[in-house]
C-alpha positions as CSV (number, residue, x, y, z in Angstrom):
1,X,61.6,118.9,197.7
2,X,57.7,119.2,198.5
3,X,56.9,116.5,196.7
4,X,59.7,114.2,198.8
5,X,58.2,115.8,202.0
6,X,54.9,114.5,200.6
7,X,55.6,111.4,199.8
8,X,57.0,110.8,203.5
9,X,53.6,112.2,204.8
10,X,52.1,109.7,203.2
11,X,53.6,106.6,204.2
12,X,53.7,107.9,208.3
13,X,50.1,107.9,207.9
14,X,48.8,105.4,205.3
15,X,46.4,103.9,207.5
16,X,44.5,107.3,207.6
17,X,42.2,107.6,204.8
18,X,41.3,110.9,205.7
19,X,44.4,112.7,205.5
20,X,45.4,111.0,202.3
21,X,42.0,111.6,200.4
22,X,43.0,115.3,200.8
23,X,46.6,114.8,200.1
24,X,45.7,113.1,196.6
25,X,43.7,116.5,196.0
26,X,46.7,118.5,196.5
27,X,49.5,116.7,194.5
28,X,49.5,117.2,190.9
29,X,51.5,113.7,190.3
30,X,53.7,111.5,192.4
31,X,55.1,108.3,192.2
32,X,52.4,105.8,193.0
33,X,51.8,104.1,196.5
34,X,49.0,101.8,196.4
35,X,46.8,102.6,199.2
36,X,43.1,101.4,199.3
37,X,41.4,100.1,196.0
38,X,43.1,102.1,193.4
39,X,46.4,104.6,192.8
40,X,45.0,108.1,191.6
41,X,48.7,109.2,191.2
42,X,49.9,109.0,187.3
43,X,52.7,107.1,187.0
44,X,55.1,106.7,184.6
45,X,54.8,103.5,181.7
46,X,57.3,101.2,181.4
47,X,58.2,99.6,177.9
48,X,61.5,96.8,178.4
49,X,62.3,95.7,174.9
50,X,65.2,92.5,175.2
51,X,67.0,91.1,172.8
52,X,68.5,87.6,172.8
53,X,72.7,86.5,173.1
54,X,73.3,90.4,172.4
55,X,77.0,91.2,174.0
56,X,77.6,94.4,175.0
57,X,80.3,95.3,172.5
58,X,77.6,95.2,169.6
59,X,76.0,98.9,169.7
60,X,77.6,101.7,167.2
61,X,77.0,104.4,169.7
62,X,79.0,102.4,172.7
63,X,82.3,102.0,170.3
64,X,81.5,99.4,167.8
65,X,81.5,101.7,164.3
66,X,81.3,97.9,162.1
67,X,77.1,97.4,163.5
68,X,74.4,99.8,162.5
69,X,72.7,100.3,165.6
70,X,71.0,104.2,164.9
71,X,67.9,103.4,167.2
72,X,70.0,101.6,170.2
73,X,71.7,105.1,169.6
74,X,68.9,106.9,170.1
75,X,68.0,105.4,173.0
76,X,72.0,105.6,174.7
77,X,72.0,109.6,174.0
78,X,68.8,110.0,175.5
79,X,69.3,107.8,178.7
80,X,72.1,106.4,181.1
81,X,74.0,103.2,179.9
82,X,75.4,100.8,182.3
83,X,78.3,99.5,180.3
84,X,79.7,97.2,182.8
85,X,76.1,95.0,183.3
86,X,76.5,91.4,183.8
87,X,74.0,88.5,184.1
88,X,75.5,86.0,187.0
89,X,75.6,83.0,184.8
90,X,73.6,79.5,184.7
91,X,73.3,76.6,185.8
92,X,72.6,74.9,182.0
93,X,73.5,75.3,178.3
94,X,70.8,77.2,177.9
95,X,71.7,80.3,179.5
96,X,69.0,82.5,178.1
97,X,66.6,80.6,180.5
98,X,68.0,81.2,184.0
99,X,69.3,85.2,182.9
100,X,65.2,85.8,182.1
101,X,64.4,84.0,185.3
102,X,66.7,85.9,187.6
103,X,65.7,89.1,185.5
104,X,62.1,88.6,186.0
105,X,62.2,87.9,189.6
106,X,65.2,89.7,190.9
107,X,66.9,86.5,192.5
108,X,70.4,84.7,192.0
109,X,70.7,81.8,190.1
110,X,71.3,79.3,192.7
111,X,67.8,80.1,193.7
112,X,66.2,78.0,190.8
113,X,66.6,74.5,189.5
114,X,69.5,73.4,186.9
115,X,67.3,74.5,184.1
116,X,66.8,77.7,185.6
117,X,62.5,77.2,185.3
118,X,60.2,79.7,187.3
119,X,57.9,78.3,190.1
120,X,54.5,78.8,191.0
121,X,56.1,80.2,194.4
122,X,58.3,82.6,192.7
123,X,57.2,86.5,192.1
124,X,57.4,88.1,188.7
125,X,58.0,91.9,187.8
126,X,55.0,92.4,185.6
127,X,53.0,90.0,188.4
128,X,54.4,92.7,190.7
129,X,53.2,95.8,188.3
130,X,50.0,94.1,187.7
131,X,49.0,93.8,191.1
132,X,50.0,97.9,191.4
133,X,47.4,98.4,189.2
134,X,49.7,97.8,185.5
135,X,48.4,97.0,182.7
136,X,50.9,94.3,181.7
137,X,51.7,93.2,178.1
138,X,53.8,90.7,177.2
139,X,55.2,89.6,173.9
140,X,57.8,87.6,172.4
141,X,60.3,85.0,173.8
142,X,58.9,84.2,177.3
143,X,61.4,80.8,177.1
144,X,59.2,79.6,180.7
145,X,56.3,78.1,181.7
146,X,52.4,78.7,180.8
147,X,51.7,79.2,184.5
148,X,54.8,82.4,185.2
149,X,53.3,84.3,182.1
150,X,49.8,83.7,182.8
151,X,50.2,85.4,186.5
152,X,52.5,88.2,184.8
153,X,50.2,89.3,182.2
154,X,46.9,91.2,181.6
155,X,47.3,91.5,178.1
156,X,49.5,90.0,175.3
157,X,50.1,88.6,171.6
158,X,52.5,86.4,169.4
159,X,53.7,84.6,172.8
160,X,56.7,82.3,172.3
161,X,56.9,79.9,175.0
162,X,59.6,78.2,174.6
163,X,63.4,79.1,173.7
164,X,64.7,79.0,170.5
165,X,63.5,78.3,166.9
166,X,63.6,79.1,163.2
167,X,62.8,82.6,162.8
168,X,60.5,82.3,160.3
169,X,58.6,79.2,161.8
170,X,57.5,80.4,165.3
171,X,55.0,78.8,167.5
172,X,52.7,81.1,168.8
173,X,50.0,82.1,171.3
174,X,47.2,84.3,171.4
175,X,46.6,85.9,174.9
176,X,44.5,83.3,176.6
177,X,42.8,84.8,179.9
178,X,42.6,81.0,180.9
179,X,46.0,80.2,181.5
180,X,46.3,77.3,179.7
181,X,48.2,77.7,176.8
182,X,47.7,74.6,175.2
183,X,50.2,73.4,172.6
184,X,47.4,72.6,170.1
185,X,46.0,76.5,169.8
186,X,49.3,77.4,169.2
187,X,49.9,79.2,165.3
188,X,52.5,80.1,162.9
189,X,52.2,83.0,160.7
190,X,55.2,83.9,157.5
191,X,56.7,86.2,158.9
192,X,60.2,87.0,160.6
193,X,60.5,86.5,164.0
194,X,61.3,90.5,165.2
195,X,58.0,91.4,162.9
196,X,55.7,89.7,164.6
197,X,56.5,90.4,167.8
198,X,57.3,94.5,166.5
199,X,53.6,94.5,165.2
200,X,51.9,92.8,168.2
201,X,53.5,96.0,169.9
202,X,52.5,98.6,168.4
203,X,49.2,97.2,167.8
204,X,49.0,97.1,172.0
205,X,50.3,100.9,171.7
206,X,48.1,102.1,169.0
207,X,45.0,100.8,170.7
208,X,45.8,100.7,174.3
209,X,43.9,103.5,176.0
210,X,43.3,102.5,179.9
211,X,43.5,104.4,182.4
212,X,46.2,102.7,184.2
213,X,49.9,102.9,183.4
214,X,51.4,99.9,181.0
215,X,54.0,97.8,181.1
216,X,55.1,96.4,178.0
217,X,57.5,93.4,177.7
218,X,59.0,93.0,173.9
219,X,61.4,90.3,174.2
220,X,63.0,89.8,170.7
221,X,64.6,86.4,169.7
222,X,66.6,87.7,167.6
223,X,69.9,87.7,167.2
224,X,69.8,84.3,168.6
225,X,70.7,81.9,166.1
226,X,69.6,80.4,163.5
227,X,71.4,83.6,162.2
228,X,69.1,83.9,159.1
229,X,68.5,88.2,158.9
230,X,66.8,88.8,156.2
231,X,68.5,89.7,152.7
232,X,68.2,93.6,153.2
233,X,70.3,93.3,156.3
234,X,72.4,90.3,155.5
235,X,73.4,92.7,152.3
236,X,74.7,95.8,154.6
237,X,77.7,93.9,155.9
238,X,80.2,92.5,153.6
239,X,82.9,90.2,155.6
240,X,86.3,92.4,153.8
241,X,84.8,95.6,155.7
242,X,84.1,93.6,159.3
243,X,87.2,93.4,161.9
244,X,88.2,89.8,163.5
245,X,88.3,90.2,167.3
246,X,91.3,91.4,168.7
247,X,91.1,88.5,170.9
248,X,90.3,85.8,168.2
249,X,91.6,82.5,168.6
250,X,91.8,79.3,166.4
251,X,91.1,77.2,169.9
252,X,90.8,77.7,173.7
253,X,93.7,77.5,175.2
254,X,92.8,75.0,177.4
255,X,89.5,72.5,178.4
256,X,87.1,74.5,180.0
257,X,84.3,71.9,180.0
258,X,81.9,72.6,177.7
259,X,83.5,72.5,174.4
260,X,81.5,69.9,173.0
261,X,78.2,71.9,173.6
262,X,75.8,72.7,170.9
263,X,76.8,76.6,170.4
264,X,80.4,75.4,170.0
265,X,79.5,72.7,167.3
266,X,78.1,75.7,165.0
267,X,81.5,76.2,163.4
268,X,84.6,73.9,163.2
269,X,87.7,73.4,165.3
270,X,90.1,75.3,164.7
271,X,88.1,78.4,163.9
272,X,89.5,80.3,161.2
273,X,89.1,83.7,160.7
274,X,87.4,83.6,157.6
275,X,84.4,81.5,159.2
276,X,84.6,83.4,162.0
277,X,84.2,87.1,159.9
278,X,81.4,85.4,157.7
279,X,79.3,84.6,161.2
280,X,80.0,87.8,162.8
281,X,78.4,89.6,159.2
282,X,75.6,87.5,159.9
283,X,75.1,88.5,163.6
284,X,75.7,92.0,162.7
285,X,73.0,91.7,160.4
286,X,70.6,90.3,163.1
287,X,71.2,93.3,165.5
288,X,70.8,96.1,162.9
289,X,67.6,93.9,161.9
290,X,66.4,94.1,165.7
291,X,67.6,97.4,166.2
292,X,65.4,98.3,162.6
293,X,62.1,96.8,164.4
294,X,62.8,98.6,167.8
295,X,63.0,102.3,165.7
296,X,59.3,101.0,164.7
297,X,58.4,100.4,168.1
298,X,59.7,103.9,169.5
299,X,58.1,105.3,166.2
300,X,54.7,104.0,167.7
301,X,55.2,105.0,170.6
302,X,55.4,108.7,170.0
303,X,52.3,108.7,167.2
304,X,50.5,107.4,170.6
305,X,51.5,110.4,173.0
306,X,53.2,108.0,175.7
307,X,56.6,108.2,174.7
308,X,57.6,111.4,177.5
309,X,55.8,109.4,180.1
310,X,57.1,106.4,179.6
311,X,60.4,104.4,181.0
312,X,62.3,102.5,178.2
313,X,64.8,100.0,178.8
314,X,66.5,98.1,176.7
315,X,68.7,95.0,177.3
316,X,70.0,91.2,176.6
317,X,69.6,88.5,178.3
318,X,73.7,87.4,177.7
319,X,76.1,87.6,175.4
320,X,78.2,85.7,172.9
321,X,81.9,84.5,171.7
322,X,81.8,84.4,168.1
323,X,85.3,83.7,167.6
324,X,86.7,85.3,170.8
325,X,88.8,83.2,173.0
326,X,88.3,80.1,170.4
327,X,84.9,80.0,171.4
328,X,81.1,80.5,169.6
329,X,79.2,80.3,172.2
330,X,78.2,81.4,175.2
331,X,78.8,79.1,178.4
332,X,81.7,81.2,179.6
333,X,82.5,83.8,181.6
334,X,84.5,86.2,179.6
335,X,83.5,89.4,179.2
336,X,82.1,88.9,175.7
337,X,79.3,86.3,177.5
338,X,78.5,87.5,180.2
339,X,78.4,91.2,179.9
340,X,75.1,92.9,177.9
341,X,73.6,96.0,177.1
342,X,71.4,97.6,179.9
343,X,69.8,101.3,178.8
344,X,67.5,103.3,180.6
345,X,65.7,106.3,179.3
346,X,62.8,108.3,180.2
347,X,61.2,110.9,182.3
348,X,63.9,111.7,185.4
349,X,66.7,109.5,183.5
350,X,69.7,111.2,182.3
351,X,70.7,112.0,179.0
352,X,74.1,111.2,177.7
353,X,75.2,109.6,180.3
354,X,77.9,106.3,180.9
355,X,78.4,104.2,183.7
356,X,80.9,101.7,184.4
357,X,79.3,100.8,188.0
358,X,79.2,96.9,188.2
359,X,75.8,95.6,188.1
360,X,73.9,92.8,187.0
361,X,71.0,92.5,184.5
362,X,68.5,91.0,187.3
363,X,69.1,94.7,189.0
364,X,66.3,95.7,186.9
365,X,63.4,94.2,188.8
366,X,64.0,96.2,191.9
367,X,64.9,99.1,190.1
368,X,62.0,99.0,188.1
369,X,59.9,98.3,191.3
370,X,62.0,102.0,192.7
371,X,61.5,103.9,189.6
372,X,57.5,104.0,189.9
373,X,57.5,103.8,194.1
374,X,56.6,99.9,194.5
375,X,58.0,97.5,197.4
376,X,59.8,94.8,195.9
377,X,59.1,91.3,197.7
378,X,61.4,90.5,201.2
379,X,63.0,87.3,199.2
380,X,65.3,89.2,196.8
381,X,68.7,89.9,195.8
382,X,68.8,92.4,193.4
383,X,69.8,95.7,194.0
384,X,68.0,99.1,192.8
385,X,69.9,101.5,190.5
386,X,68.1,104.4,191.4
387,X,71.2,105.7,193.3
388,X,73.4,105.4,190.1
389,X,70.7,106.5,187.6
390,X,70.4,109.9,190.1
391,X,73.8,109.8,190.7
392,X,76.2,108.0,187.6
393,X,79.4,108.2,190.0
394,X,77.4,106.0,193.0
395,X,77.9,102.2,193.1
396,X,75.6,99.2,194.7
397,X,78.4,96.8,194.7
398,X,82.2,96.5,194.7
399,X,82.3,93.5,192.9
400,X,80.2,90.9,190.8
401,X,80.6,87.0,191.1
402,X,78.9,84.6,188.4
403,X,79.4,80.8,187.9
404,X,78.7,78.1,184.7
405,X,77.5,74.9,186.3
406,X,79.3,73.4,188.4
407,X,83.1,73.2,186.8
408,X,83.5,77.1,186.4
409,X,83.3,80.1,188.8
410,X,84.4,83.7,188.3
411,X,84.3,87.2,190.7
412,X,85.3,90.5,189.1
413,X,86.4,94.0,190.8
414,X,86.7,97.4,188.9
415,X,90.1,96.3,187.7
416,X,91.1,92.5,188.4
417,X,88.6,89.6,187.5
418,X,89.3,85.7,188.5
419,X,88.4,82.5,187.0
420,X,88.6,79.4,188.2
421,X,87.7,75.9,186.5
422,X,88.1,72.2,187.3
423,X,87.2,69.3,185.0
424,X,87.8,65.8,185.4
425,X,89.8,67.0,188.2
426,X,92.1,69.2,186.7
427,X,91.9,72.6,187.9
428,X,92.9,75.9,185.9
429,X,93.1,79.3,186.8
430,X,92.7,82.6,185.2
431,X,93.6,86.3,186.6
432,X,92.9,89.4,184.4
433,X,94.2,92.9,184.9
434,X,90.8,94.3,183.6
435,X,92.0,97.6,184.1
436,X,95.1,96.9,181.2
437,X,94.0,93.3,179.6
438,X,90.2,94.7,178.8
439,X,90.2,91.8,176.4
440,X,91.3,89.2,178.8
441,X,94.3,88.1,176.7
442,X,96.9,87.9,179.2
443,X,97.0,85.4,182.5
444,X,98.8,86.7,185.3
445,X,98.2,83.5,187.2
446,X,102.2,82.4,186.8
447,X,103.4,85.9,187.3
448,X,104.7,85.7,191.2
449,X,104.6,89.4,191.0
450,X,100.5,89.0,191.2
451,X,100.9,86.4,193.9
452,X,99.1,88.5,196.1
453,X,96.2,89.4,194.0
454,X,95.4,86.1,193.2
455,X,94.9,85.4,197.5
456,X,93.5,88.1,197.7
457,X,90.8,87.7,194.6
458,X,90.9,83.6,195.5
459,X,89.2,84.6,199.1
460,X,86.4,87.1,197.2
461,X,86.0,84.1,195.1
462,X,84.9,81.6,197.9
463,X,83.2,85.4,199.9
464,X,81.0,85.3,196.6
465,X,80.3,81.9,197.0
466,X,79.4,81.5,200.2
467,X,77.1,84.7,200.6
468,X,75.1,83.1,197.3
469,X,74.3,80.2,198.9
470,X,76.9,78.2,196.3
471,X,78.3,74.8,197.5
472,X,81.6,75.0,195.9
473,X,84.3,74.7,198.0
474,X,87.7,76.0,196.3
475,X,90.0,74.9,198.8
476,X,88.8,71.1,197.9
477,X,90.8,69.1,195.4
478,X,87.2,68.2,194.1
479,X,85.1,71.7,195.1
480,X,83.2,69.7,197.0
481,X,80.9,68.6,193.9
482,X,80.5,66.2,190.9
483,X,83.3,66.2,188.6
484,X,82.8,67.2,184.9
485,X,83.9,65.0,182.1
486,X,86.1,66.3,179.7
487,X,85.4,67.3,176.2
488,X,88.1,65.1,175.0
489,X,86.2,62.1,177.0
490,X,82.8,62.8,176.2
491,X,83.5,62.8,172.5
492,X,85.2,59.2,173.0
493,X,82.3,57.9,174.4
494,X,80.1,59.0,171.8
495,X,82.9,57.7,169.1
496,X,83.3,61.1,167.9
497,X,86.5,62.3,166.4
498,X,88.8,64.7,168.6
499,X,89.7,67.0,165.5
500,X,85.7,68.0,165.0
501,X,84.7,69.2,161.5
502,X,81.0,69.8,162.0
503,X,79.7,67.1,159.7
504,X,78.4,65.1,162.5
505,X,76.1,68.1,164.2
């Protein structure tokens, strides 16, 4: 309670040097607000470690007993895990790209271009932390531009750049205080992916000792395909002791635009169950390898006395299919894509505890920003989940709303979710008891005893839409924008066969 009452003081009379020289004598630590030159208040560390196309249904601890997760474990029984986070979608294929942007800056995805690239206008989180007087190290996938990671960090090693690649052939970057970044310094070193980013870390943590808080940004790419775990991991899961998803399916039911993409090309159509159990052993195998290299990483961080005063977080950037639905990839908006892991632990985070509040991944930047007593910049749209990490029964938000281009949007309550598509004209539905149909197996869209739901969800739907500065209009035979081609069409123009057999990927 005095340490609230102090905090208050402070702000009513931050222009007054005086009285808060003499207040900084008499607290022994407090969240940081920067007044003057410098913060004398300790604040905590913050160390976000981010894997890539991780679903949320992948962690041991959270329900699945087929993945050896023990250090995701670790971290859910020591912290508060949001198991209803979303990311809000994207406006391209590569959906990784916009989920790190909106993540990194705390704004919706309408707000940057179709590839979802950061601007030179646009605020970062570290950029943020840095100028409160963080340390900021960054490591890993940045999948952005040389300029956004320049501004973001005072300190960093084996940078990737760009978005995928083969794990054991990445291009990397030394930290260059320049900014430039040039493509011909970049190096590659024989080593796995998760490795060299894990040893870049705790090399940071074994040798950092400033006197200002860090903030450390690990961002795995890994288990991102190519899905090539090393043997030790790849050996721990045998496909006869790995379950097919209860919602497996040979095919989508139905055209939803973008079943020609890349991600979908990685197996043939119709998936079978027995291709579909050998890529899920393989994906299993990446996490537990991830999961391996972040055990290191917490391991590190103990040996360097930081780990009680220090925030960790761990999440994905999206999820993935792999089999459920019909579908590989991840340029949908089922559960299994767009829902991810999102774990906070740490000084003043509770232990133990699950969360079903909706919320999306790009929360963190203004929770982050709460959580060590920064403002956040005006132009956001993120929320802070302060009030639900104090308080896991509080919500921010009664519903989420998320969107794939422009031929597929979606809004989701506690217990209904919506989704609506339209390509090449043709316009399909989906409604979900969430609250029964977890797996989103069973449309209720033709049942006229859910007639009212669907109005009622419908006019959320074009709500969401509107409020997020979306152009869509659902009441237009056309939603007021392009019209997608068919997958059926877009293989006949490039001569391809309809019945795809993956030969010509």
């Amino acid at each position: 309670m005095e340490l609230k009452l102090t905090l208050i003081k402070v702000k009513k009379y931050k222009n007054n040097l005086v009285f808060f020289t003499l207040l900084s004598f008499m607290m022994i630590s407090c969240r940081s607000t920067k007044i003057g030159e410098e913060a004398k208040i300790k604040q905590p560390n913050i160390l976000l470690l981010l894997s890539d196309d991780q679903s949320f249904n992948t962690i041991n601890a959270l329900g699945n007993k087929e993945v050896s997760t023990p250090n995701m474990d670790r971290l859910v029984s020591e912290g508060t895990t949001f198991t209803h986070a979303h990311i809000m979608g994207g406006n391209t294929g590569a959906i990784c790209m916009p989920s790190r942007a909106m993540m990194m800056t705390g704004k919706n995805v309408q707000k940057f271009n179709n590839q979802g690239a950061l601007t030179s206008e646009d605020e970062t989180m570290p950029q943020l932390l840095r100028e409160a007087g963080y340390a900021t190290f960054g490591t890993g996938k940045w999948h952005n531009n040389s300029d956004s990671f320049a501004k973001s960090f005072t300190h960093g090693s084996n940078i990737f750049l760009g978005g995928m690649s083969n794990h054991l052939r990445v291009p990397l970057h030394d930290f260059d205080p320049s900014g430039e970044y040039l493509k011909r310094n970049r190096r590659f070193e024989d080593k796995f992916s998760s490795v060299l980013f894990r040893e870049a870390t705790v090399d940071f943590l074994e040798n950092y000792n400033g006197d200002k808080p860090f903030f450390a940004f690990v961002s795995f790419t890994s288990p991102h395909d190519p899905r090539m775990a090393p043997k030790e991991y790849e050996e721990m899961f045998n496909t006869e002791k790995i379950s097919i998803p209860e919602n497996f399916q040979p095919i989508h039911p139905f055209d939803n635009g973008e079943l020609i993409i890349r991600d979908e090309n990685l197996l043939p159509f119709p998936r079978t169950e027995e291709a579909v159990l050998g890529e899920l052993a393989s994906y299993y195998a990446m996490i537990s390898e991830v999961d391996d290299n972040i055990g290191k990483i917490l391991d590190a961080l103990e040996k360097s006395g930081k780990y009680d005063n220090t925030i960790i977080i761990f999440a994905s950037d999206n999820g993935l299919a792999v089999g459920q639905h019909g579908l590989i990839g991840k340029q949908n908006l089922y559960d299994h894509s767009i829902r991810v892991p999102l774990i906070f632990s740490g000084p003043g985070i509770k232990k133990g505890v699950l969360t079903e509040s909706l919320v999306y991944l790009h929360d963190l930047f203004p929770t982050i920003a709460d959580l060590v007593g920064i403002e956040t910049p005006k132009i956001i749209h993120a929320k802070s989940l302060k009030p639900i990490l104090d308080n896991p029964n509080e919500t921010v938000r009664e519903n989420v709303f998320y969107l794939y281009k422009n031929f597929q949007r979606g809004v989701r309550t506690k217990d209904w979710k919506l989704i609506k598509y339209l390509v090449e004209g043709w316009q399909t539905t989906q409604l979900f008891d969430i609250k029964n149909d977890p797996l989103e197996m069973n449309n209720l869209v033709y049942d006229p005893k859910y007639a009212d739901e669907l109005e009622k969800m419908t006019a959320l739907l074009q709500e969401c839409i509107n409020e997020s500065g979306d152009k869509v209009k659902l009441d237009q035979s056309d939603w007021g924008v392009n019209v997608i081609k068919s997958w059926a069409t877009k293989r006949k123009e490039k001569g391809l066969s309809l019945d795809y057999t993956g030969k010509d990927l």
